[in-house]
C-alpha positions in Angstrom: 126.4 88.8 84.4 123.9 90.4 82.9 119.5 90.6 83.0 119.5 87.9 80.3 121.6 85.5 81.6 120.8 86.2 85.5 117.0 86.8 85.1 115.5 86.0 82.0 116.9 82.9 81.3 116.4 81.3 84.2 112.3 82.8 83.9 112.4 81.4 80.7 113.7 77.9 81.8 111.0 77.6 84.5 108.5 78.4 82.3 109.0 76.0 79.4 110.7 73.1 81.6 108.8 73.1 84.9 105.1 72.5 83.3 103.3 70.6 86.0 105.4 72.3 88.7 103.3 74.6 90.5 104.4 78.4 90.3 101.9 80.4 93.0 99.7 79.6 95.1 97.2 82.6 95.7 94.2 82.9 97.9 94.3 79.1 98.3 94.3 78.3 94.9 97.5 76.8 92.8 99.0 77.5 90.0 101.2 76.0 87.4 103.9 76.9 85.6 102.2 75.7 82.3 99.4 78.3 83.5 101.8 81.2 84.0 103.5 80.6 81.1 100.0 81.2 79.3 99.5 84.6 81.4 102.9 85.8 80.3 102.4 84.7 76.2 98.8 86.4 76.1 99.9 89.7 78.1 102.6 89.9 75.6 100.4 89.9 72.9 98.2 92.5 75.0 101.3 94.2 75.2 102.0 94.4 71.1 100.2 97.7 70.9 101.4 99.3 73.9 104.9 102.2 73.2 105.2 103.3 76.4 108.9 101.5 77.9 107.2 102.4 81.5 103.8 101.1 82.3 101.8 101.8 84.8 100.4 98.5 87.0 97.5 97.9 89.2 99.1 95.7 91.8 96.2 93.1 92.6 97.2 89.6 94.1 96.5 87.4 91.7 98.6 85.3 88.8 98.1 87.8 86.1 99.7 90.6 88.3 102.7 88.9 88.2 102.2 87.4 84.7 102.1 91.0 83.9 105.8 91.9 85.7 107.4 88.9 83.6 105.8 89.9 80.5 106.9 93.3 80.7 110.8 92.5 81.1 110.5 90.2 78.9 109.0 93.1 76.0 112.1 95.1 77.4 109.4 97.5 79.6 109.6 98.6 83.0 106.5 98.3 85.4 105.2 100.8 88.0 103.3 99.6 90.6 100.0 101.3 91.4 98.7 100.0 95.1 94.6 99.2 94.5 94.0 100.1 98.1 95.7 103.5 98.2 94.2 106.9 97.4 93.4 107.1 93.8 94.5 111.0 94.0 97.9 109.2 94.8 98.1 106.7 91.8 97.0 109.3 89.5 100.2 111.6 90.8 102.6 108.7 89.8 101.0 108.3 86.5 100.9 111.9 86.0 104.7 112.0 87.0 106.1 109.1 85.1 103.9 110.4 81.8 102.4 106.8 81.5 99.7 106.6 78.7 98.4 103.3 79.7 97.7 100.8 82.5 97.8 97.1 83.1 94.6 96.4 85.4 93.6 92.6 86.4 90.6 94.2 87.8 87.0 93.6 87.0 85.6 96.6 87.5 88.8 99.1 87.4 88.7 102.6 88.7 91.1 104.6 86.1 88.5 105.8 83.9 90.6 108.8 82.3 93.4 106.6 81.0 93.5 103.6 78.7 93.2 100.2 80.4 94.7 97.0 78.9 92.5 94.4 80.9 94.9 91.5 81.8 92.0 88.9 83.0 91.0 88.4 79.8 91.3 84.1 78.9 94.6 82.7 77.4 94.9 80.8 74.8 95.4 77.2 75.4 98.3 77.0 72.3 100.8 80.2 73.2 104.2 80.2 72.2 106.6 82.0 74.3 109.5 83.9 72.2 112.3 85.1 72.4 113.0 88.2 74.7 112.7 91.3 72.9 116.6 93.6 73.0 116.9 95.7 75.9 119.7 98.2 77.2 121.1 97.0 80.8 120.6 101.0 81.2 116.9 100.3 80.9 114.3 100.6 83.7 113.0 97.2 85.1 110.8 98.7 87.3 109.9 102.2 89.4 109.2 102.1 93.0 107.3 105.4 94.7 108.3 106.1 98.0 107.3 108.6 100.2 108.2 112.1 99.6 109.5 114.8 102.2 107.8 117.7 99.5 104.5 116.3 99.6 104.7 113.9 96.3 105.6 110.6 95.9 109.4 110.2 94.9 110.1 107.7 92.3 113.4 105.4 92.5 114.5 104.0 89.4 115.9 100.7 89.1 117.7 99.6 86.2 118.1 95.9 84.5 121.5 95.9 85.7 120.5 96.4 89.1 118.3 93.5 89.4 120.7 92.0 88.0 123.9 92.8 90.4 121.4 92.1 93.4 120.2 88.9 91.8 124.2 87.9 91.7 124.9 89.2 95.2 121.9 87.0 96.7 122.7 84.1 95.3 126.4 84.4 96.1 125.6 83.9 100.0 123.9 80.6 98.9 120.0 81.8 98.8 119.4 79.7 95.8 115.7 78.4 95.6 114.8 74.5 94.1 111.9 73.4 92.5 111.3 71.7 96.2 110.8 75.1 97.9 107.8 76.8 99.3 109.0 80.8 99.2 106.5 83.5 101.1 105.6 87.0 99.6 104.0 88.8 101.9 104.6 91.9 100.6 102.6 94.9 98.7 104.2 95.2 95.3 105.0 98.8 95.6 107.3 97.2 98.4 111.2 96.5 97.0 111.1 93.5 99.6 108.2 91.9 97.3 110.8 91.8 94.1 113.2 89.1 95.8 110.4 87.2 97.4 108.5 86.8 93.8 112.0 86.6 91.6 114.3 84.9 93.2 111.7 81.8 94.0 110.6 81.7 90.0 114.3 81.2 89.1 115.2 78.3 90.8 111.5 77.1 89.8 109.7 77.1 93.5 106.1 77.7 94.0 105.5 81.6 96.1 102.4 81.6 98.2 101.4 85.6 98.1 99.5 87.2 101.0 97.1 89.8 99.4 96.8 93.1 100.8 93.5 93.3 102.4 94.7 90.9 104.9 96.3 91.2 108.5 99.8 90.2 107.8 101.0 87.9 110.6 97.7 86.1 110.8 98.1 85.2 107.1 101.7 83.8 107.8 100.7 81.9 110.4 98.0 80.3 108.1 100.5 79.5 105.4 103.4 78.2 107.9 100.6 75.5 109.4 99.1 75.0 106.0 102.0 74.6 103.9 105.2 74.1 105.7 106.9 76.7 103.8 110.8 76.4 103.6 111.7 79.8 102.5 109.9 83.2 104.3 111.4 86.8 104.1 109.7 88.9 106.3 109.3 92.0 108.5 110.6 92.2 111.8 107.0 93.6 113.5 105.4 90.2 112.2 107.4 87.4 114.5 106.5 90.6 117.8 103.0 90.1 117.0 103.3 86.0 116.5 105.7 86.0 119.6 101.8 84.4 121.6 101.5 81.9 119.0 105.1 80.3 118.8 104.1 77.5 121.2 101.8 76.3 118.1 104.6 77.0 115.7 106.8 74.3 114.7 108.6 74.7 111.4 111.6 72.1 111.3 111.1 72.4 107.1 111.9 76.1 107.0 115.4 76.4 105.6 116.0 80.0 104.9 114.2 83.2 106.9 115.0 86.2 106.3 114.7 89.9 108.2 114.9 93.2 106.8 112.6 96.8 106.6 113.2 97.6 110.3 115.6 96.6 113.0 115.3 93.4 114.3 114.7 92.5 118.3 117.5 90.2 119.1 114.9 88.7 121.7 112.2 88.2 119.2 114.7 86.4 116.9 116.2 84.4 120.0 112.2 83.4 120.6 111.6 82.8 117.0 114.4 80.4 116.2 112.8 77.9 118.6 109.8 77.5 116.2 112.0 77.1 112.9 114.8 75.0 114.6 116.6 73.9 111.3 116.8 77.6 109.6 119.4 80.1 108.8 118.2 83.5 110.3 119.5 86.5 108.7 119.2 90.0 109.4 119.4 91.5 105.9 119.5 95.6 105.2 119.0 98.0 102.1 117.4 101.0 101.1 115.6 100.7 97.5 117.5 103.1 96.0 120.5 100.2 96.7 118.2 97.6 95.3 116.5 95.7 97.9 119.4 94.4 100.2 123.0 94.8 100.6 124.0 93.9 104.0 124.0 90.3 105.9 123.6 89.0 109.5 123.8 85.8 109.9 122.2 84.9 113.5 124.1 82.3 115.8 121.8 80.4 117.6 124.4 79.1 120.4 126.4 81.7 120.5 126.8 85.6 121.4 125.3 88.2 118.3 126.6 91.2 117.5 123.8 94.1 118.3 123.1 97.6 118.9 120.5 98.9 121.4 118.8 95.3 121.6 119.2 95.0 117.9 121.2 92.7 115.7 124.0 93.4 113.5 123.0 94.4 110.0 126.5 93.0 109.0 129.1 92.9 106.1 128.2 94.1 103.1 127.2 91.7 100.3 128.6 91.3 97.1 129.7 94.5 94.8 128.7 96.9 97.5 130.7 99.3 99.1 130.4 101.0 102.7 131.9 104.2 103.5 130.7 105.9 106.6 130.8 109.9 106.9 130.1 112.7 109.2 128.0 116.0 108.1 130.9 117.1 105.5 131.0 113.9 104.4 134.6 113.6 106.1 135.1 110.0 106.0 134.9 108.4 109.5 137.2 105.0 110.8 135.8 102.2 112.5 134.0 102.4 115.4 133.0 105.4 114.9 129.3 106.1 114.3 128.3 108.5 111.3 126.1 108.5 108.1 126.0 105.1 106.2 126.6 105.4 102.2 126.6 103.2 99.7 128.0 102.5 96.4 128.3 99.6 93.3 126.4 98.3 90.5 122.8 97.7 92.6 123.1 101.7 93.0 120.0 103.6 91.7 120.6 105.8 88.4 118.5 108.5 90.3 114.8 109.6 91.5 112.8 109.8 88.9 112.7 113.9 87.6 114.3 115.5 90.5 117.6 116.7 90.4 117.1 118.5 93.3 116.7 115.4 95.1 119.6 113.8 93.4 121.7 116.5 94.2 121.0 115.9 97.9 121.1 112.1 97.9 124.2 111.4 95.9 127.8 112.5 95.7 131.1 111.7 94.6 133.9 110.4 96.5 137.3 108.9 95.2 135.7 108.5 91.6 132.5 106.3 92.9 129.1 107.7 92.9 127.6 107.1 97.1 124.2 107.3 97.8 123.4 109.0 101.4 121.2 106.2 103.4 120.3 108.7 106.2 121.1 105.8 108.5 123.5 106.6 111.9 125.9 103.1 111.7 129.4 102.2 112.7 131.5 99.2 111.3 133.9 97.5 113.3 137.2 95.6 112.5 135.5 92.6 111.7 133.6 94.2 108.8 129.8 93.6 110.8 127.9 97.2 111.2 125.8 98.2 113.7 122.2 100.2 113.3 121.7 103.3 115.5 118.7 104.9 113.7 117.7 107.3 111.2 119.4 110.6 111.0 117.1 112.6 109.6 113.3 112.6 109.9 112.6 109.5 108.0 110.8 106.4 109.9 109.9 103.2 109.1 106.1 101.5 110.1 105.6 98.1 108.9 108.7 98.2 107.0 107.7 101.3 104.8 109.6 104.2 104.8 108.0 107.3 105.5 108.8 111.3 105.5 107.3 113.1 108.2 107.8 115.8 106.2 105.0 114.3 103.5 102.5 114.2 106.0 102.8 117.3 107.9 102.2 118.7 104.2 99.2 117.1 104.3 97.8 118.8 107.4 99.2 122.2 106.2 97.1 121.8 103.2 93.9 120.9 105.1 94.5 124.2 107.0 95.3 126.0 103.7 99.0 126.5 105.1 97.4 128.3 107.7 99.4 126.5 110.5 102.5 125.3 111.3 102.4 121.7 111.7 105.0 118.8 113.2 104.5 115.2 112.8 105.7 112.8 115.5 106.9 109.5 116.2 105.7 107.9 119.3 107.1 104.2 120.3 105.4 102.4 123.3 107.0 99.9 125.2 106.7 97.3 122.7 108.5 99.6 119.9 105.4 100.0 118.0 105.5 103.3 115.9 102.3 105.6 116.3 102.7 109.4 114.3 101.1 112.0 116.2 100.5 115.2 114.6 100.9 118.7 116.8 99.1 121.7 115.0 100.4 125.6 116.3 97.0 126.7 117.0 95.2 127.3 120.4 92.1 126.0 119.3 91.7 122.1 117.0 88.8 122.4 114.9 87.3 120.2 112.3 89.5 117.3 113.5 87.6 114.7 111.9 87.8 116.7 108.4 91.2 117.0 108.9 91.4 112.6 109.7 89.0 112.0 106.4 91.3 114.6 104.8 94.8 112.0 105.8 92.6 109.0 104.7 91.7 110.1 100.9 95.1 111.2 100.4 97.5 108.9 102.8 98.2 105.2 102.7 96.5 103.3 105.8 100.5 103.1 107.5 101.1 107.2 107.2 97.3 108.2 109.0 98.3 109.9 112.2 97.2 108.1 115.1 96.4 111.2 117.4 96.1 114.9 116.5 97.1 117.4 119.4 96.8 120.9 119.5 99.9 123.2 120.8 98.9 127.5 121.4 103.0 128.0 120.4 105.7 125.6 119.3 108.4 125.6 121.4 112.1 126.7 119.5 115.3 126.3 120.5 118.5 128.0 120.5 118.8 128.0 116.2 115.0 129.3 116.7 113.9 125.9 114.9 110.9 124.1 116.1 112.2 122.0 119.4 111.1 119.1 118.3 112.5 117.1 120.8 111.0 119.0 123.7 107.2 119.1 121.8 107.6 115.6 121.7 108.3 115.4 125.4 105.3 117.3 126.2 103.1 115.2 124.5 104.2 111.9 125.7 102.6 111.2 128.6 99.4 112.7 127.6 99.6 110.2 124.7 100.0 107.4 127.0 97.6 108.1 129.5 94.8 109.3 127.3 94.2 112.3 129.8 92.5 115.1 128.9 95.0 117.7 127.6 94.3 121.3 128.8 92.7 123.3 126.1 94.5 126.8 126.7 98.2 124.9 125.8 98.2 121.5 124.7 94.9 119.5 123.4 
């Protein structure tokens, strides 16, 4: 199987066969396949002058946003999403680093003036024709994805057609097949790898996706769309059902058929609580890293009978189709069963690499037995049934809202503010609800300016990566390797944190 046959055709199918079908429905307002079909013929022809094979994309909610993705693959190009609510400093770094020469903007007004602009807003024509797709390598890029960066940049994982591809055939394998009779949610940012299944795999199979734009609270805009529109079909993050869990007496969803987990680990409490409301649905716990191409794990949850978990959370499960698991200790020695150790993964949804950083692909990727493995930075075990268990990240990697984040990328933030002056350690706090809160400790006796320093995390940090306390610490703590003891810092900060209590000024503030 290849991107042709597993994407394009079917995208071409729904667009010419399902006319009066309707595609989206955005911001309340629905849209045909007929109509898409329109987007996707006139931003090809916006698209005729246009060289670059990567193009940078201004990721607004809205049907010529995703007109624009189709389009794209379609000309054989890649896309790169640019988030409009992030700094622009940020965007400009990913368009500096890819060496893109042009953007796709939807916007009215849009806010790169110092690179060309193709305005995708502009009216189709009522008479399009939609040809043929243009000849494209499997080895070519279908899109970039910018994750967060332990140096201080944005790192950019590439993934190729065949990768979309592979995934595409692994999902569908385990049945996840959408009909022209579903209603699929996307609820997720663009520059999100869990936002390519919930727009592609609904188009193929001809279902309408109703998008949730960015601007608004998450869970309350799920809610609205589960009463509204009795969706059958909803892939979402684990931290939405813990902040629905005091609506589910209003929520009664007998039409959902498939829901889907995956970006954190998943409460089996809030899943036991949250099968009540969608009483005739699968539940799956789903895993993957985007270097891995979405997902490439499966949990299926059993309603009536014991689930496999790991500290209160459920299995991630057996691998899905084309991947393989190996699990290794810090020489990458391979480990047996049952025994807990670094997660990596290889087969044809496998990354070619971060975008310009061998360094980083040094790091990341090795070679074992012939295969090329990726390193997940995930503690799991498998046991003799296949199913594996989540135990956490191993290195300084989190994840808030179901984005990854380095630590390391915002402590180089504060160092900067400072003009490297002082050491700085970002930490995760959880309160009793699980809920992730970075605090940042600063080696110095005396905080000043900490409201430059806040405005300072704001113009250059997404709203999910802005520290949600700064403290003050006269000298880090080491331990026996004369590393920062992280562990003990975080200690000492704890109960300040939950207390709010006034934190002496000569040690810890």
């Amino acid at each position: 199987m290849n991107f042709n046959n597993i994407v394009l055709e079917p995208l071409l199918f729904s667009l010419t066969q399902r006319h009066h079908c309707n595609a989206y429905c955005i911001k309340e307002e629905f849209f045909t396949y007929e109509r898409l079909a329109q987007e996707v013929a006139k931003i090809r022809t916006l698209l005729a002058h246009v060289s670059d094979k990567n193009v940078g994309l201004v990721a607004n909610d809205d049907i010529y946003t995703y007109a624009s993705i189709y389009a794209l693959w379609l000309e054989g190009k890649a896309y790169v999403p640019l988030h409009p609510g992030q700094p622009l400093e940020r965007c400009l770094d990913i368009i500096q680093q890819v060496g893109m020469t042009v953007v796709l903007d939807s916007s009215k007004n849009t806010r790169y003036n110092d690179i060309p602009v193709v305005n995708t807003s502009l009216e189709a024509p009522k008479d399009y024709v939609l040809e043929a797709p243009k000849a494209a390598e499997e080895s070519d890029l279908a899109y970039i994805l910018f994750t967060s960066g332990s140096t201080g940049r944005p790192k950019g994982v590439q993934i190729m057609r065949s990768n979309v591809a592979a995934f595409v055939d692994a999902f569908h394998s385990l049945g996840f097949i959408a009909t022209p009779e579903d209603r699929c949610l996307q609820m997720f940012d663009l520059t999100f790898d869990m936002s390519v299944q919930s727009y592609l795999i609904p188009i193929l199979g001809g279902a309408c996706t109703y998008t949730v734009s960015y601007e608004r609270i998450k869970y309350q805009a799920v809610f609205e769309l589960l009463d509204d529109h009795r969706l059958t079909m909803a892939s979402l993050v684990p931290s939405v059902i813990h902040y629905l869990r005091p609506y589910m007496d209003e929520i009664d969803q007998p039409e959902m058929r498939y829901c889907f987990f995956a970006g954190e680990a998943l409460p089996t409490d809030d899943t036991r609580e949250w099968s009540k409301c969608i009483p005739n649905a699968q539940i799956w716990n789903l895993y993957g890293p985007t270097e891995n191409t979405i997902y490439c794990t499966a949990y299926l949850y059993k309603r009536d009978e014991q689930n496999k978990e790991t500290n209160g959370t459920l299995s991630i499960g057996f691998a899905m189709k084309g991947t393989e698991v190996i699990f290794v200790d810090d020489d990458t020695k391979l480990l047996p069963n049952n025994t807990k150790g670094e997660m990596c993964l290889a087969g044809p949804c496998l990354t070619k690499g971060y975008w310009n950083d061998e360094e980083k692909n040094k790091q990341a990727f090795f070679e074992h037995d012939g295969k090329r493995f990726y390193r997940t930075g995930d503690v799991c075990a498998i046991d003799d049934e296949g199913d594996i268990g989540y135990y956490g990240r191993k290195d300084s990697q989190i994840k808030i809202q179901g984005f990854r984040i380095e630590l390391g990328e915002i402590e180089h933030v504060a160092r900067s503010f400072y003009n490297e002056e002082f050491a700085v350690v970002a930490l995760p706090l959880y309160d009793g609800d699980n809920n992730c809160f970075i605090h940042i400790v600063i080696e110095t006796a005396t905080l000043n300016d900490e409201e430059g320093l806040m405005n300072h995390f704001k113009k250059l940090l997404p709203h999910y990566m802005i520290p949600a306390k700064v403290h003050a610490v006269a000298k880090f703590p080491l331990n026996i390797s004369n590393k920062i003891d992280r562990k003990q810092l975080l200690e000492r900060i704890k109960t300040v944190s939950y207390t709010h209590l006034t934190l002496p000024t000569s040690d810890l503030v």
